[in-house]
DOPAPA-282762 format. One record per residue: x, y, z of N, C-alpha, C in turn; chain; residue in three letters. Coordinates in pm, 1 decimal, decimal comma. Each point is the difference from the previous one (the first is absolute). Layout:
residues N
<n.c1 = X	n.c2 = Y	n.c3 = Z	ca.c1 = X	ca.c2 = Y	ca.c3 = Z	c.c1 = X	c.c2 = Y	c.c3 = Z	c = A	r = Ala>
...
This chain:
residues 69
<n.c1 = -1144,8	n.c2 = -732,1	n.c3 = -567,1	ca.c1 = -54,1	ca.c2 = 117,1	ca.c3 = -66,0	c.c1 = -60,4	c.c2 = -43,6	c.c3 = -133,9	c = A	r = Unk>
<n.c1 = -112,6	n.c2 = 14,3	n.c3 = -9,0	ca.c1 = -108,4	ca.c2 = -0,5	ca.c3 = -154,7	c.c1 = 116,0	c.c2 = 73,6	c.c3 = -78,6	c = A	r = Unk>
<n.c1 = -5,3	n.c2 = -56,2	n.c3 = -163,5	ca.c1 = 47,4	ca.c2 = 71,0	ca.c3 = -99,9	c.c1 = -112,5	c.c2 = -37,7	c.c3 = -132,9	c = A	r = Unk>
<n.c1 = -49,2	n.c2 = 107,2	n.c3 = 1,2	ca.c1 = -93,7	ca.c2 = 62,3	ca.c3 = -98,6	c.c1 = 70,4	c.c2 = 37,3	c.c3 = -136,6	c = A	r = Unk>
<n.c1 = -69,2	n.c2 = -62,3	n.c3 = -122,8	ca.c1 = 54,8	ca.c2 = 33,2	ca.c3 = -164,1	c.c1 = -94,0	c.c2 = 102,3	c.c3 = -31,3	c = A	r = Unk>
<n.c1 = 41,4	n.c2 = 131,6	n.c3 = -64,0	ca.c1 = -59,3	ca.c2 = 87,5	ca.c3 = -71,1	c.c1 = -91,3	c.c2 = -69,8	c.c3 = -165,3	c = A	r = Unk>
<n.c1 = -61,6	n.c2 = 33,9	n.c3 = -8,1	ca.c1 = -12,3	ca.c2 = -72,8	ca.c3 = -174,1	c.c1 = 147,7	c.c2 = 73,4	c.c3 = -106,9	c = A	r = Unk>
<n.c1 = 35,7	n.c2 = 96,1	n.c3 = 37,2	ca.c1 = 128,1	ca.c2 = 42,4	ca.c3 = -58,4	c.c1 = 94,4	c.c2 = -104,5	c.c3 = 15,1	c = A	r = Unk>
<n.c1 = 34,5	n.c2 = -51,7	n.c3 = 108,9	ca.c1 = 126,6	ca.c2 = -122,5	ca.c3 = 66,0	c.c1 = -52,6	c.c2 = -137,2	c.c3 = -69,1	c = A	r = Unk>
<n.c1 = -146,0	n.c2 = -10,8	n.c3 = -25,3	ca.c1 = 1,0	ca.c2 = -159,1	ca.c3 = -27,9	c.c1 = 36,4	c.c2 = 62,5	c.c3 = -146,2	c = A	r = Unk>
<n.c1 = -57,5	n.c2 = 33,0	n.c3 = -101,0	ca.c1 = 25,0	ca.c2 = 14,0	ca.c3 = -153,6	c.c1 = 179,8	c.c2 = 9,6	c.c3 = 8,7	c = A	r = Unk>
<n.c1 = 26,1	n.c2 = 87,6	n.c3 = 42,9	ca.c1 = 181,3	ca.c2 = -31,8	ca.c3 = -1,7	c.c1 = 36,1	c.c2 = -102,3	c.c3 = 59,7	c = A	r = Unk>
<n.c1 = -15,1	n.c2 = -98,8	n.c3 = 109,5	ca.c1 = -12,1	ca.c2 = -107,9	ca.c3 = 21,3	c.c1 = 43,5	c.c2 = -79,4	c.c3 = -145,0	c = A	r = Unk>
<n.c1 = -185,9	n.c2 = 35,2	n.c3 = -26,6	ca.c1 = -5,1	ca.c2 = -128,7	ca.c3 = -118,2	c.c1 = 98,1	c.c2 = 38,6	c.c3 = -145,5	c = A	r = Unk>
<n.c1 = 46,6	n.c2 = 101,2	n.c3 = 34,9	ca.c1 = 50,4	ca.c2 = 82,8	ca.c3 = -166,8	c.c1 = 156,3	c.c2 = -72,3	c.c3 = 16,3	c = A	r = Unk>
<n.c1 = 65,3	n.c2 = 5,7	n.c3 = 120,6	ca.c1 = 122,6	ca.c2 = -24,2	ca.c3 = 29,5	c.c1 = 37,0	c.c2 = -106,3	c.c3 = 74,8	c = A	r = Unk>
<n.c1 = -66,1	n.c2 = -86,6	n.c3 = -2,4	ca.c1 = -15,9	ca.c2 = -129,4	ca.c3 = 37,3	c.c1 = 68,7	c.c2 = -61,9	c.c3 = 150,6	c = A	r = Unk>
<n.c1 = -36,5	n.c2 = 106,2	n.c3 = 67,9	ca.c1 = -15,6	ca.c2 = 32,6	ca.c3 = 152,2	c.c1 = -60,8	c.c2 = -59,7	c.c3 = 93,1	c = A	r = Unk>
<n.c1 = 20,0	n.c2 = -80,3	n.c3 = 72,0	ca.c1 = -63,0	ca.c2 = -105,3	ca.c3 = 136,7	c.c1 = -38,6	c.c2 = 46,8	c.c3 = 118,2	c = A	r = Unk>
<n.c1 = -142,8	n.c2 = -42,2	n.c3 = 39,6	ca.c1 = -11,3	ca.c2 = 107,7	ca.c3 = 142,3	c.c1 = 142,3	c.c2 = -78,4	c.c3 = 120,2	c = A	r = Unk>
<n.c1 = 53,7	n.c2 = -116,1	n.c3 = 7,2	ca.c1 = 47,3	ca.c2 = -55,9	ca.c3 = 56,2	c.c1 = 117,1	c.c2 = 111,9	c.c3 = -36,0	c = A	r = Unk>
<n.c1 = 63,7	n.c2 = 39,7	n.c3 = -111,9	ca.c1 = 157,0	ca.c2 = 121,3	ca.c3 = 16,5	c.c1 = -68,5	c.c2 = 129,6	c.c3 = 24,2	c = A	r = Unk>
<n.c1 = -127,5	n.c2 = 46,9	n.c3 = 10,5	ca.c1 = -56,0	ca.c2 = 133,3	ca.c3 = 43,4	c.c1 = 4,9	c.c2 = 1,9	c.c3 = 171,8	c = A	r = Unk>
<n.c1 = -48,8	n.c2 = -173,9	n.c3 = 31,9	ca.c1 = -21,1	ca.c2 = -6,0	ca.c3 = 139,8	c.c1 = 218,1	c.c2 = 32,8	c.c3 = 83,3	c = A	r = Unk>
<n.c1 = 5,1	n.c2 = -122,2	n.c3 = -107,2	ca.c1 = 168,9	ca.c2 = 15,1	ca.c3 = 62,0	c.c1 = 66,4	c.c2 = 112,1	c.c3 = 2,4	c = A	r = Unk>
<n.c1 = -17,3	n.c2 = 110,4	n.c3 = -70,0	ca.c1 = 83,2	ca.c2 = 124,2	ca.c3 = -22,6	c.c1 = -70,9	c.c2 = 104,1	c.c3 = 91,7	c = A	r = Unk>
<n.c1 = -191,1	n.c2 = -20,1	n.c3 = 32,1	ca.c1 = 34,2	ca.c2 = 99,7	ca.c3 = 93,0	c.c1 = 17,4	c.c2 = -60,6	c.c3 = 167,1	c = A	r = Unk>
<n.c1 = 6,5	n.c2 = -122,7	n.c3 = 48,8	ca.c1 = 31,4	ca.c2 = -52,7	ca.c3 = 61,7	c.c1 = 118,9	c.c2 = -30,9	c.c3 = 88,1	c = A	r = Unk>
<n.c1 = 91,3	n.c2 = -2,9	n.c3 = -127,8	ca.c1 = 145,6	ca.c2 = -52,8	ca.c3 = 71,9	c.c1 = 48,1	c.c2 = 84,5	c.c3 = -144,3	c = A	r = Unk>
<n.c1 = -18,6	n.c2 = 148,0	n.c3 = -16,6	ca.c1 = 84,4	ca.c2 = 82,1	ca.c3 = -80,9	c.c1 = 200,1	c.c2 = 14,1	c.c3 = -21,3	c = A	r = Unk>
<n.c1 = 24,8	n.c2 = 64,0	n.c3 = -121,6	ca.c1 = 139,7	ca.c2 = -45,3	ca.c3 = 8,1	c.c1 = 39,2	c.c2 = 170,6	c.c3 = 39,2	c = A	r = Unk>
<n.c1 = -105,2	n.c2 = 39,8	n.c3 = -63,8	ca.c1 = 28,0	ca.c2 = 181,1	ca.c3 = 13,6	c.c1 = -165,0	c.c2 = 69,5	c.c3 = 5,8	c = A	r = Unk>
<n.c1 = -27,3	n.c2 = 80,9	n.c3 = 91,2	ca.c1 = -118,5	ca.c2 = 80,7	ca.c3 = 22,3	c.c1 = 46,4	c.c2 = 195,5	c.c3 = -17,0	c = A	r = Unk>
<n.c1 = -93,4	n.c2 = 13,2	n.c3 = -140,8	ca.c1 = 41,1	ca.c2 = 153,6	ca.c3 = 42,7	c.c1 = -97,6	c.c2 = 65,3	c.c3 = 15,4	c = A	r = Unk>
<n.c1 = -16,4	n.c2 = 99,8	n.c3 = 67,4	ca.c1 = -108,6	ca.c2 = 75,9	ca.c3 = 11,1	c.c1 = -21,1	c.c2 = 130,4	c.c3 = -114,7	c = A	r = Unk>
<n.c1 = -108,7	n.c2 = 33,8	n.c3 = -92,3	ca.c1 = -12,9	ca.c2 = 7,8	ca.c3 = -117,6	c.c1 = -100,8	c.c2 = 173,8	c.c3 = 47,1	c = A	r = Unk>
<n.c1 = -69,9	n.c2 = 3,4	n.c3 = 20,6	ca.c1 = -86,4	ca.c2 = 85,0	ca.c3 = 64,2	c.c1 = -50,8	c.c2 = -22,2	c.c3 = 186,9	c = A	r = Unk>
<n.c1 = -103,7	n.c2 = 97,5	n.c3 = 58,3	ca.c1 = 15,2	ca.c2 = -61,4	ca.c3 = 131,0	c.c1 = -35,4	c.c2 = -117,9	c.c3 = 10,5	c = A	r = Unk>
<n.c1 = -142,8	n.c2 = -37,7	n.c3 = -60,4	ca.c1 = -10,0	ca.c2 = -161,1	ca.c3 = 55,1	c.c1 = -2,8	c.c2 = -95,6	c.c3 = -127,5	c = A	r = Unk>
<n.c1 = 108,6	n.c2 = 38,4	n.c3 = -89,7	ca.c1 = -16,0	ca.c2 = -125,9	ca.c3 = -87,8	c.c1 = 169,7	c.c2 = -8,4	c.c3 = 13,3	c = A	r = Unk>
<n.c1 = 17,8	n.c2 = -123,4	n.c3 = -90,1	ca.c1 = 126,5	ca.c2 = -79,3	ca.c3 = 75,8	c.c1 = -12,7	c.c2 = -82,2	c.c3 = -127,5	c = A	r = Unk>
<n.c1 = 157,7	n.c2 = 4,2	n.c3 = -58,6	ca.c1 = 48,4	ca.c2 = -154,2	ca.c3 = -106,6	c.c1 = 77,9	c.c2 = -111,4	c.c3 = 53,2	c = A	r = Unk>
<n.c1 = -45,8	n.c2 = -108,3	n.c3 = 27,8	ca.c1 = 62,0	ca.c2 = -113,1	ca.c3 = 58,8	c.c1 = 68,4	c.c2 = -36,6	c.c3 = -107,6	c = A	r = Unk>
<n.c1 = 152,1	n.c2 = -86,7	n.c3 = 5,3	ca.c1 = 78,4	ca.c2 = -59,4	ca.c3 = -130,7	c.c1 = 21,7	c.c2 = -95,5	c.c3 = 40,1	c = A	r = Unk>
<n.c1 = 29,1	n.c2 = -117,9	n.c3 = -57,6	ca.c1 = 25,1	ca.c2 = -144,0	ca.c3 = 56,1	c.c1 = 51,0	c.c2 = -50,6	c.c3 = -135,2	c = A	r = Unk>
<n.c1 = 143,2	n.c2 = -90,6	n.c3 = 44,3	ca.c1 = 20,5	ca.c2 = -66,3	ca.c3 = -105,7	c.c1 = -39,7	c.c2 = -148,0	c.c3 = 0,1	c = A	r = Unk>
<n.c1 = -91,9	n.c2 = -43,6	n.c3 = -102,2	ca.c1 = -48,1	ca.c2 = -115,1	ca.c3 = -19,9	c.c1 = 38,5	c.c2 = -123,3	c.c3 = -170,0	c = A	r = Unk>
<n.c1 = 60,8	n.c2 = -81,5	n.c3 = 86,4	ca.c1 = 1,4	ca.c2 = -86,5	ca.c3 = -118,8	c.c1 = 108,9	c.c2 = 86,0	c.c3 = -92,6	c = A	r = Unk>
<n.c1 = 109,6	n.c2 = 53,6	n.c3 = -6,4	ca.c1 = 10,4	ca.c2 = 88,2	ca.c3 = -102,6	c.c1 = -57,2	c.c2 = 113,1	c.c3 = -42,9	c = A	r = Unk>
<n.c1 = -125,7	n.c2 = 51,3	n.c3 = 36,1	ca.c1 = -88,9	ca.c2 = 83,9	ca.c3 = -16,5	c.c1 = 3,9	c.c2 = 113,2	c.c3 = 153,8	c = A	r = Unk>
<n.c1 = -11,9	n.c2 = 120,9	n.c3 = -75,9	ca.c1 = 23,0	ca.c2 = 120,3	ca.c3 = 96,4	c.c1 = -209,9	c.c2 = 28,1	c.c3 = 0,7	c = A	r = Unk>
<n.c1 = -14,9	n.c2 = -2,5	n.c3 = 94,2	ca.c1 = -166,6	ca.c2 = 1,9	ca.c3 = 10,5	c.c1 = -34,7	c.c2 = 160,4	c.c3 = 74,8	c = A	r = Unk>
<n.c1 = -43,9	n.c2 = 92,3	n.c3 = -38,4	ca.c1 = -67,4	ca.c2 = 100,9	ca.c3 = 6,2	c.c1 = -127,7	c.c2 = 12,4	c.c3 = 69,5	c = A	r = Unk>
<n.c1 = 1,3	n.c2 = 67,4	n.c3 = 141,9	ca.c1 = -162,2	ca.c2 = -9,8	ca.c3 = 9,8	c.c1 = -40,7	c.c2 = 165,4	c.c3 = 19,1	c = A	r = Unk>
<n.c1 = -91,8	n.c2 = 49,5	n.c3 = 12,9	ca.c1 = -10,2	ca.c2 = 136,4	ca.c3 = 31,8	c.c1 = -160,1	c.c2 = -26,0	c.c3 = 127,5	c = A	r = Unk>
<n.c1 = 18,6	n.c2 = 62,5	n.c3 = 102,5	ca.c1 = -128,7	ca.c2 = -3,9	ca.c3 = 84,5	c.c1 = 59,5	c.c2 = 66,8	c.c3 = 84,2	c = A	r = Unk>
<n.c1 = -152,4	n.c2 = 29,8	n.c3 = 31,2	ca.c1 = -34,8	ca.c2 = 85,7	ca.c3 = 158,8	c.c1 = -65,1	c.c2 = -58,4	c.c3 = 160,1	c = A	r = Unk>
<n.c1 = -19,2	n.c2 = 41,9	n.c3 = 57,6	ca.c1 = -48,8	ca.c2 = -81,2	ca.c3 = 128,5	c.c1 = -98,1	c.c2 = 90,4	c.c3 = 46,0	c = A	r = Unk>
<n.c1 = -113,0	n.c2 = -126,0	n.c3 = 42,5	ca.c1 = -110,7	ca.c2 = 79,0	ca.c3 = 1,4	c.c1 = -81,7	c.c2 = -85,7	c.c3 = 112,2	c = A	r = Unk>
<n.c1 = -19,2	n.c2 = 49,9	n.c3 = 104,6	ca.c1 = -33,6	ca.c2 = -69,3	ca.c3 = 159,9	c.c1 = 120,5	c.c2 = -162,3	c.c3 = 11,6	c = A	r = Unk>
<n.c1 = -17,6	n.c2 = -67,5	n.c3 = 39,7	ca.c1 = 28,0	ca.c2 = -176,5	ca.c3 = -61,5	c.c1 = 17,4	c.c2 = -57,4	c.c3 = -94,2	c = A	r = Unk>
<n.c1 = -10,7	n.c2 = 92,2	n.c3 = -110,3	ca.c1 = -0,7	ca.c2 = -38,0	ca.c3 = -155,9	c.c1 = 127,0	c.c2 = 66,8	c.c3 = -92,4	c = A	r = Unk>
<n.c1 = 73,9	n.c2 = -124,4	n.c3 = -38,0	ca.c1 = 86,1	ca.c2 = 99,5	ca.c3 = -150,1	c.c1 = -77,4	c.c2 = -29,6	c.c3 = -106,0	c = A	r = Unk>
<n.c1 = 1,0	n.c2 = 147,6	n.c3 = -62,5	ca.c1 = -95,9	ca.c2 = 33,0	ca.c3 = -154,2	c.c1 = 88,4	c.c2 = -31,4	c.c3 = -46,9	c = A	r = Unk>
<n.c1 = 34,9	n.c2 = -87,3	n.c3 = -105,4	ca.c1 = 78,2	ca.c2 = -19,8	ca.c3 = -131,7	c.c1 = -66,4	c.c2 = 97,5	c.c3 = -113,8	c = A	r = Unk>
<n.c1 = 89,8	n.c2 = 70,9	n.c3 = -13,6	ca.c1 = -44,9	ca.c2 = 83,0	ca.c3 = -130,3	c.c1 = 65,1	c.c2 = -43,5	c.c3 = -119,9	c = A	r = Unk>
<n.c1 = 102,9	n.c2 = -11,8	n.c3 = -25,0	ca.c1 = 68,4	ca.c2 = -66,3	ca.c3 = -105,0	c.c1 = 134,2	c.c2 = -71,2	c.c3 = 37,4	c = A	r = Unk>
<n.c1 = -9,5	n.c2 = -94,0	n.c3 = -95,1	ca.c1 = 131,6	ca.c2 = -119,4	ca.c3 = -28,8	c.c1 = 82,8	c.c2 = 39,7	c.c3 = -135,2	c = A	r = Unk>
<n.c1 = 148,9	n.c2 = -11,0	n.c3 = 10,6	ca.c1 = 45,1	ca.c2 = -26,5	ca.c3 = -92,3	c.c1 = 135,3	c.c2 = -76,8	c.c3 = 30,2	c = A	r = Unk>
């Protein structure tokens, strides 16, 4: 499945010093998925010590990353 960055997700990306490699891992092989509205969804993954935040929706074959934290 394609995973697409919002320009919102890369600037927090770059603000919080965030790796597409722990964006890919958390929504991938998640530790917790909740469902937030109907089609958006927060993946959590613990990385490195670090609790990684993603927020996206699904859209044909594609997860939209809307934001990281």
């Amino acid at each position: 499945m394609e995973i697409v960055l919002t320009i919102h997700a890369r600037r927090r990306m770059l603000e919080r010093g965030i790796l597409l490699t722990d964006i890919e891992m958390a929504l991938l092989n998640p530790d917790i998925v909740e469902q937030l509205e109907q089609n958006r969804f927060k993946a959590v993954k613990s990385i490195k010590m670090k609790i990684i935040k993603v927020i996206y929706t699904v859209e044909h074959d594609r997860l939209i990353v809307i934001t990281v934290a």
